[in-house]
C-alpha positions as CSV (number, residue, x, y, z in Angstrom):
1,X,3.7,7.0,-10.8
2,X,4.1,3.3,-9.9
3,X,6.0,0.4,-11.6
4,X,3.8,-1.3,-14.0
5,X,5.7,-4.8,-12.0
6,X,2.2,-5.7,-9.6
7,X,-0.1,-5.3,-12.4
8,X,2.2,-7.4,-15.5
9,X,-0.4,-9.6,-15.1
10,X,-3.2,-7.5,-16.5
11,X,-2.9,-9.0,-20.4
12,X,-2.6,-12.5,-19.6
13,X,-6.0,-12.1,-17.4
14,X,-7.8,-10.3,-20.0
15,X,-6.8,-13.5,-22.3
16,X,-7.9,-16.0,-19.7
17,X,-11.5,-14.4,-20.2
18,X,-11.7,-14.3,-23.7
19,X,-10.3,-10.5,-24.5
20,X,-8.3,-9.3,-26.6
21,X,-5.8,-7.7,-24.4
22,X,-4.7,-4.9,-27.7
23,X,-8.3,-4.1,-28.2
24,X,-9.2,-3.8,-24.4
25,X,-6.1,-1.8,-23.0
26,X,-6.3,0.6,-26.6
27,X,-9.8,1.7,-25.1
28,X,-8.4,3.4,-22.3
29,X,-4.9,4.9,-24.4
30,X,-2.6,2.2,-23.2
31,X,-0.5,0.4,-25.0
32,X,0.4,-3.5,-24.4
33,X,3.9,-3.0,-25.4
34,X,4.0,-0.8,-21.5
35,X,3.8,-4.1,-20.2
36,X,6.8,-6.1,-21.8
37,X,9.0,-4.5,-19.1
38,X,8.0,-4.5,-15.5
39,X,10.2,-0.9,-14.8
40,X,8.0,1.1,-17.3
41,X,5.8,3.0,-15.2
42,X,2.0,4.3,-15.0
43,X,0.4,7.3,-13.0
44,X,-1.5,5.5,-10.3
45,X,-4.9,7.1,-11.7
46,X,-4.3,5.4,-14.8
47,X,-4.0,2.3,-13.0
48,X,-7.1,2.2,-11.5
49,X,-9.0,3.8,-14.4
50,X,-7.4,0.6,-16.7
51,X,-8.2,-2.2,-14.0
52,X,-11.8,-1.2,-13.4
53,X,-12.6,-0.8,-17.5
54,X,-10.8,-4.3,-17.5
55,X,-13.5,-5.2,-15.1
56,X,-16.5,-4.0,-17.1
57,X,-15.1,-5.0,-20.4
58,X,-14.9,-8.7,-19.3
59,X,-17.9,-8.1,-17.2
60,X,-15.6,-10.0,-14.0
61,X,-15.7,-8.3,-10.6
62,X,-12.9,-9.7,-9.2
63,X,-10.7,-8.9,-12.0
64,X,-8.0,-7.0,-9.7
65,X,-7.7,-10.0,-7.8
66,X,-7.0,-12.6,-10.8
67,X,-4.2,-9.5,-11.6
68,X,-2.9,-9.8,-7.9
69,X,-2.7,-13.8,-7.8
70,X,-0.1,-13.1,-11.2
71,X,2.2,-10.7,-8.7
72,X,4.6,-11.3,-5.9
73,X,8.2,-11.2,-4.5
74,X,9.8,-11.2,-8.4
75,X,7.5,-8.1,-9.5
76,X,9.4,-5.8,-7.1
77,X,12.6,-5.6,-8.7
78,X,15.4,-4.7,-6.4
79,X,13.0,-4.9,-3.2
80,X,12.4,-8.1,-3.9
81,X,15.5,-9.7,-4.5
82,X,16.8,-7.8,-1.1
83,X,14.0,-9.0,0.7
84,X,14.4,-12.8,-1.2
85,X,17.8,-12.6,0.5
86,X,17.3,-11.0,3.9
87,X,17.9,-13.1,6.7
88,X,14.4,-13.6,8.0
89,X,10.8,-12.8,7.2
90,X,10.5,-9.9,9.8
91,X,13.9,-7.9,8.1
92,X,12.2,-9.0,4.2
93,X,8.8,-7.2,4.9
94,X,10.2,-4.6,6.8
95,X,13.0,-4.0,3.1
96,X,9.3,-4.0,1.5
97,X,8.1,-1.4,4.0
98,X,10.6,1.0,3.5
99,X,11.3,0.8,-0.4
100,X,7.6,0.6,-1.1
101,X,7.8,4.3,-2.2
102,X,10.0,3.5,-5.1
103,X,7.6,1.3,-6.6
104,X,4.3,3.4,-6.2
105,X,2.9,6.8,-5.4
106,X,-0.8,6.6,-4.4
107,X,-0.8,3.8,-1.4
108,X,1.5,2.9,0.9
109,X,2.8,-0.1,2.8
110,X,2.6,-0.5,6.9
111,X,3.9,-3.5,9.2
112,X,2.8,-3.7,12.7
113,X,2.8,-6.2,15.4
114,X,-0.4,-6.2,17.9
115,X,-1.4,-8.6,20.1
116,X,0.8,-11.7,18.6
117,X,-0.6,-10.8,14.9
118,X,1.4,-9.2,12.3
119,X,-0.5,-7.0,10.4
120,X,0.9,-6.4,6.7
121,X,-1.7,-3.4,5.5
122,X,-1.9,-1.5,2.0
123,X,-3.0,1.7,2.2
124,X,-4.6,3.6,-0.4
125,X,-4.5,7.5,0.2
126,X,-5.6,8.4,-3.4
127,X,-9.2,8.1,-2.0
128,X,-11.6,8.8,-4.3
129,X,-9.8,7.2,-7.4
130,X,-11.4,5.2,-9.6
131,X,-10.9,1.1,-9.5
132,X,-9.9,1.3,-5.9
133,X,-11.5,-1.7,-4.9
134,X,-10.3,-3.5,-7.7
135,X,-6.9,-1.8,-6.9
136,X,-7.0,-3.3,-3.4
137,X,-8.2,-6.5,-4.2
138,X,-5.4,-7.2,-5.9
139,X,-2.9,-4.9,-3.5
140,X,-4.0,-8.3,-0.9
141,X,-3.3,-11.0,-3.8
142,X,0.5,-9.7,-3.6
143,X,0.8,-9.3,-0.4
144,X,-0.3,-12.9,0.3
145,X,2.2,-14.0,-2.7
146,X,4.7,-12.3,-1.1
147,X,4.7,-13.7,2.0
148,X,3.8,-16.9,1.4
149,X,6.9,-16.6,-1.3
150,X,8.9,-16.0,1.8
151,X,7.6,-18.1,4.2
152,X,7.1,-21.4,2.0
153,X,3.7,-23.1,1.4
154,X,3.7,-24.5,5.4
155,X,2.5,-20.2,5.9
156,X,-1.2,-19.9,6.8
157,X,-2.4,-16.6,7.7
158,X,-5.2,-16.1,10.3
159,X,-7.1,-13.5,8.4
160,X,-7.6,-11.8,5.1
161,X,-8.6,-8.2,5.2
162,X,-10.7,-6.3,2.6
163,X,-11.4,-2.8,3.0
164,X,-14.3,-2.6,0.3
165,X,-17.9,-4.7,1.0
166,X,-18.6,-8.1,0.8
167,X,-18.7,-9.3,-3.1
168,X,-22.0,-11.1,-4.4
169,X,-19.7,-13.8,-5.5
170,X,-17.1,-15.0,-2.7
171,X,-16.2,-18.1,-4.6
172,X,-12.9,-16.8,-5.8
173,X,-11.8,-15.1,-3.0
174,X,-12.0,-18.1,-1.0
175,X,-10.7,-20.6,-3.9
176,X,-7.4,-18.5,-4.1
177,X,-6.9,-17.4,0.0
178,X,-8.6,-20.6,1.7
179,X,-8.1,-18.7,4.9
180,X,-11.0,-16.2,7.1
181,X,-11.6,-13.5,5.4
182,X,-13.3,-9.9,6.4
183,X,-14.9,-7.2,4.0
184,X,-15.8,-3.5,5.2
185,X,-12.8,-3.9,7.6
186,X,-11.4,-0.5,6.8
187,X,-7.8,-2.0,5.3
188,X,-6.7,-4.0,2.9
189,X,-4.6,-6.5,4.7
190,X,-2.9,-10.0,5.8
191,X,-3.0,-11.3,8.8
192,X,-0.9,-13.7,10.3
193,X,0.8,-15.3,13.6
194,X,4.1,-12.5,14.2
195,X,6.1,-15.9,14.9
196,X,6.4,-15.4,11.3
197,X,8.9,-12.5,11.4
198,X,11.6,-14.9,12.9
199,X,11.4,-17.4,10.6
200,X,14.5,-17.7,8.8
201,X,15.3,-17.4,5.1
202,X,17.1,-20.2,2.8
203,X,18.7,-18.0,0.9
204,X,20.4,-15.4,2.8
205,X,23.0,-13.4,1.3
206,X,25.0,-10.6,3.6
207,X,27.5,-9.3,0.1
208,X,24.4,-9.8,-2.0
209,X,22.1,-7.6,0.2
210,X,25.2,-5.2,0.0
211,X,24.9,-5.0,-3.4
212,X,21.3,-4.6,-3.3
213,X,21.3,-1.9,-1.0
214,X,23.8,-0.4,-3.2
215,X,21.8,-0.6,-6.5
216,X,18.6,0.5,-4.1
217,X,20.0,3.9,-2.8
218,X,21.3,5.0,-6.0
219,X,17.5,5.2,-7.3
220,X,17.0,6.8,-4.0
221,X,19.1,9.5,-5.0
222,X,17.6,9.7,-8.3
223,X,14.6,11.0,-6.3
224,X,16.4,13.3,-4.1
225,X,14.7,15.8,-5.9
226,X,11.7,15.1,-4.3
227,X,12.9,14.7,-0.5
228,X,9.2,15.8,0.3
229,X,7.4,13.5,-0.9
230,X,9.8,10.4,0.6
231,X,9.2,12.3,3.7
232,X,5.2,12.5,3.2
233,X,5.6,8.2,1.8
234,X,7.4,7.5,5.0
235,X,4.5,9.5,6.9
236,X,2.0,7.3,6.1
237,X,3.5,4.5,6.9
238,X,4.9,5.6,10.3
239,X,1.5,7.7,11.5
240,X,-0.5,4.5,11.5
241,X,1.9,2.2,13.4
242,X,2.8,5.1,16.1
243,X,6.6,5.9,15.2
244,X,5.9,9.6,13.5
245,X,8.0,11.7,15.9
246,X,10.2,13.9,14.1
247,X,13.2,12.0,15.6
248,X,12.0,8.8,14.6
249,X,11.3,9.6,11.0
250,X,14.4,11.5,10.7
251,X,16.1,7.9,11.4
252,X,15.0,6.3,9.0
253,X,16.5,9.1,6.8
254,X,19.8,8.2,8.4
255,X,20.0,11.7,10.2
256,X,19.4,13.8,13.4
257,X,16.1,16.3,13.7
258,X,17.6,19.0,13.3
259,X,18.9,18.1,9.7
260,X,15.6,16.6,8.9
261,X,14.1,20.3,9.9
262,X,16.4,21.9,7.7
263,X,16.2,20.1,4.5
264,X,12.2,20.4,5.5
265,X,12.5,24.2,5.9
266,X,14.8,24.6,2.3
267,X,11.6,23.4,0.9
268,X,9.3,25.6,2.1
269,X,7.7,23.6,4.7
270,X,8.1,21.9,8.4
271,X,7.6,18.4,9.8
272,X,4.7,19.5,12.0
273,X,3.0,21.3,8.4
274,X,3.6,17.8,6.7
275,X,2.3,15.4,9.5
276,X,-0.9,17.3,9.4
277,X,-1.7,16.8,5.8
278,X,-0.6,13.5,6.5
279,X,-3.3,12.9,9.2
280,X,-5.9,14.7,7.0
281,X,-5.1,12.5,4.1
282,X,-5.7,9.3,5.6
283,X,-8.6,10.9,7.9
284,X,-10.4,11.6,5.0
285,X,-9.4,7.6,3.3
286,X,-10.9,6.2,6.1
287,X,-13.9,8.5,6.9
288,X,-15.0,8.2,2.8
289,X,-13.9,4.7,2.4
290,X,-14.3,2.9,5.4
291,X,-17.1,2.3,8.8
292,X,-14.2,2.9,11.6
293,X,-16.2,5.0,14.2
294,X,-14.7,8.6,14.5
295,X,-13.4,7.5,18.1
296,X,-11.6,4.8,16.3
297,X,-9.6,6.8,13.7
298,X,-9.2,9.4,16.2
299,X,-7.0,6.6,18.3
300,X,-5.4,5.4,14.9
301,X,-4.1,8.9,13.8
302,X,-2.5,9.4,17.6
303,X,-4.8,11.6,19.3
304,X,-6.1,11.0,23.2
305,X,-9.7,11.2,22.5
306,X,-12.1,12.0,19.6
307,X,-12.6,15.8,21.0
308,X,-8.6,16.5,19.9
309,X,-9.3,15.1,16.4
310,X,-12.5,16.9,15.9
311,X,-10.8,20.6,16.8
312,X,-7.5,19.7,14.7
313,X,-10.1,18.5,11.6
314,X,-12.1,21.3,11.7
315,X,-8.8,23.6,11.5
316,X,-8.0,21.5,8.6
317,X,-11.6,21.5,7.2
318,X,-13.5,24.1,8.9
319,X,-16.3,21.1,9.6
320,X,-16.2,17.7,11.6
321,X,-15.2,14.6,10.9
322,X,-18.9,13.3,10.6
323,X,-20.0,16.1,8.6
324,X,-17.0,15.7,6.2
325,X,-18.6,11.8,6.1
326,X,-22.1,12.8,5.5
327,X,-21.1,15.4,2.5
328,X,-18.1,12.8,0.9
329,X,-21.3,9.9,1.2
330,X,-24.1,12.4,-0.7
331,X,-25.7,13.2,2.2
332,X,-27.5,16.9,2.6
């Protein structure tokens, strides 16, 4: 389930283009009145399935992206407003990083530094759900309002990243970015100079953000019943940015291994267990999804050479990572 806050846009869109936003949203069982509040919530699928009829009804590709443009640091609640009053960009995004799971199931947030470039990726792991590009699309729109929201209007990112091909029509992708921008680049993601991250904020706040974080771990606890699944969230953040060791995720929970281990093993389970689905989740993203070379994904997910991932897919799959491609593509 994800807040319905990213997408609020979605009726005011469909009037832009002529629709009936009532008629439209009642074709696919959803009500308008689920978007008068930005906390009501939808199932991820639903989502998707809701933006890409949007897109054939109004017969407008880049429908997720005119949603995205609506979104940024006011649609994520609590999140937002701690990361509004952090005291720089780098501690904001990295608020967004690791609250990201109370705001949506399906996709996941990452920040990473490389090279002088922060890289600020979404990452869809539902993979074969319908509307992802449209999803993604948009995913980018927020992320650039977000930032730029942070940073003030002087912000220019160095790149625009689009996991899904190049669209017939660029014009509105470059009208609303003005910036590069890369399709098939297997993420959806903004790029921009890491300088960034120390840029301070305006408006920080040290009792505010106590508050904040006050208000943030109480719904934390209200999902305590699902300690496994915060643990898979953080997962997929941390696999991709190389900070996945048991002791480093267990930090982030504000406790030692061992603990981590046995709230793990009360569930039936065990860090290694989890990683490993982890890795075959987004193995399988980026083989369907994505032209990364095997070698490349291999290096992404933290094994040595290509041969390691192979022999740890096939115990996951019983095939290879290029057969897995070939069947998930309709190949024979």
């Amino acid at each position: 389930m994800l807040r319905i806050g990213a997408t609020i846009g979605v009726p005011e869109v469909l009037r832009s283009l002529g629709e009936d936003p009532t008629e439209v949203l009642a074709e696919v069982g959803v009500d308008l009145e689920l978007f008068d509040n930005p906390n009501n919530q939808i199932s991820y699928l639903a989502r998707g399935r809701l933006v890409e009829h949007c897109a054939r009804r109004t017969a407008c590709p880049h429908f997720g992206l005119l949603v995205g443009q609506k979104s940024g640091l006011a649609s994520f609640g609590f999140v937002g407003l701690l990361a509004k009053y952090s005291p720089d960009v780098g501690s904001a995004l990295r608020s967004l990083v690791r609250y990201m799971h109370l705001h949506v199931r399906g996709a996941t947030t990452t920040l990473a530094v490389d090279s002088g470039l922060a890289v600020l990726e979404y990452q869809i792991y539902q993979t074969r759900a319908l509307g992802n590009d449209q999803v993604g699309a948009g995913a980018v729109a927020v992320a650039f309002n977000f930032v730029r929201d942070l940073c003030g209007n002087d912000w220019e990112p160095v790149e625009v990243r689009f996991a899904h091909r190049k669209p017939e029509d660029m014009a509105p992708f470059r009208r609303f970015f003005q910036t590069p921008l890369r399709f098939d680049a297997g993420q959806y993601a903004v790029v921009f100079d890491a300088t960034w991250l120390n840029h301070r904020l305006p408006d920080t706040n040290p009792e505010l953000i106590h508050l904040l974080q006050q208000e943030i771990n109480k719904l934390e606890v209200r999902q305590e019943d699902n300690f496994l699944e915060q643990v898979r969230s953080l997962l997929r953040t941390t696999l991709v940015t190389g900070h996945s060791s048991a002791d480093q995720v267990a930090e982030l929970f504000s406790m030692n291994r061992r603990t981590l281990n046995r709230h793990l093993n009360a569930l039936g389970t065990n860090f290694q267990k989890v990683a490993d689905e982890i890795r075959f989740e987004i193995a399988r993203q980026l083989l369907e999804d994505s032209a990364m070379e095997i070698v490349q994904i291999a290096s992404l997910l933290g094994y040595s050479n290509a041969s390691a991932f192979t022999r740890a897919f096939r115990r996951w799959s019983s095939t290879t990572p290029a057969g897995w491609r070939v069947t998930a593509k309709g190949g024979v």
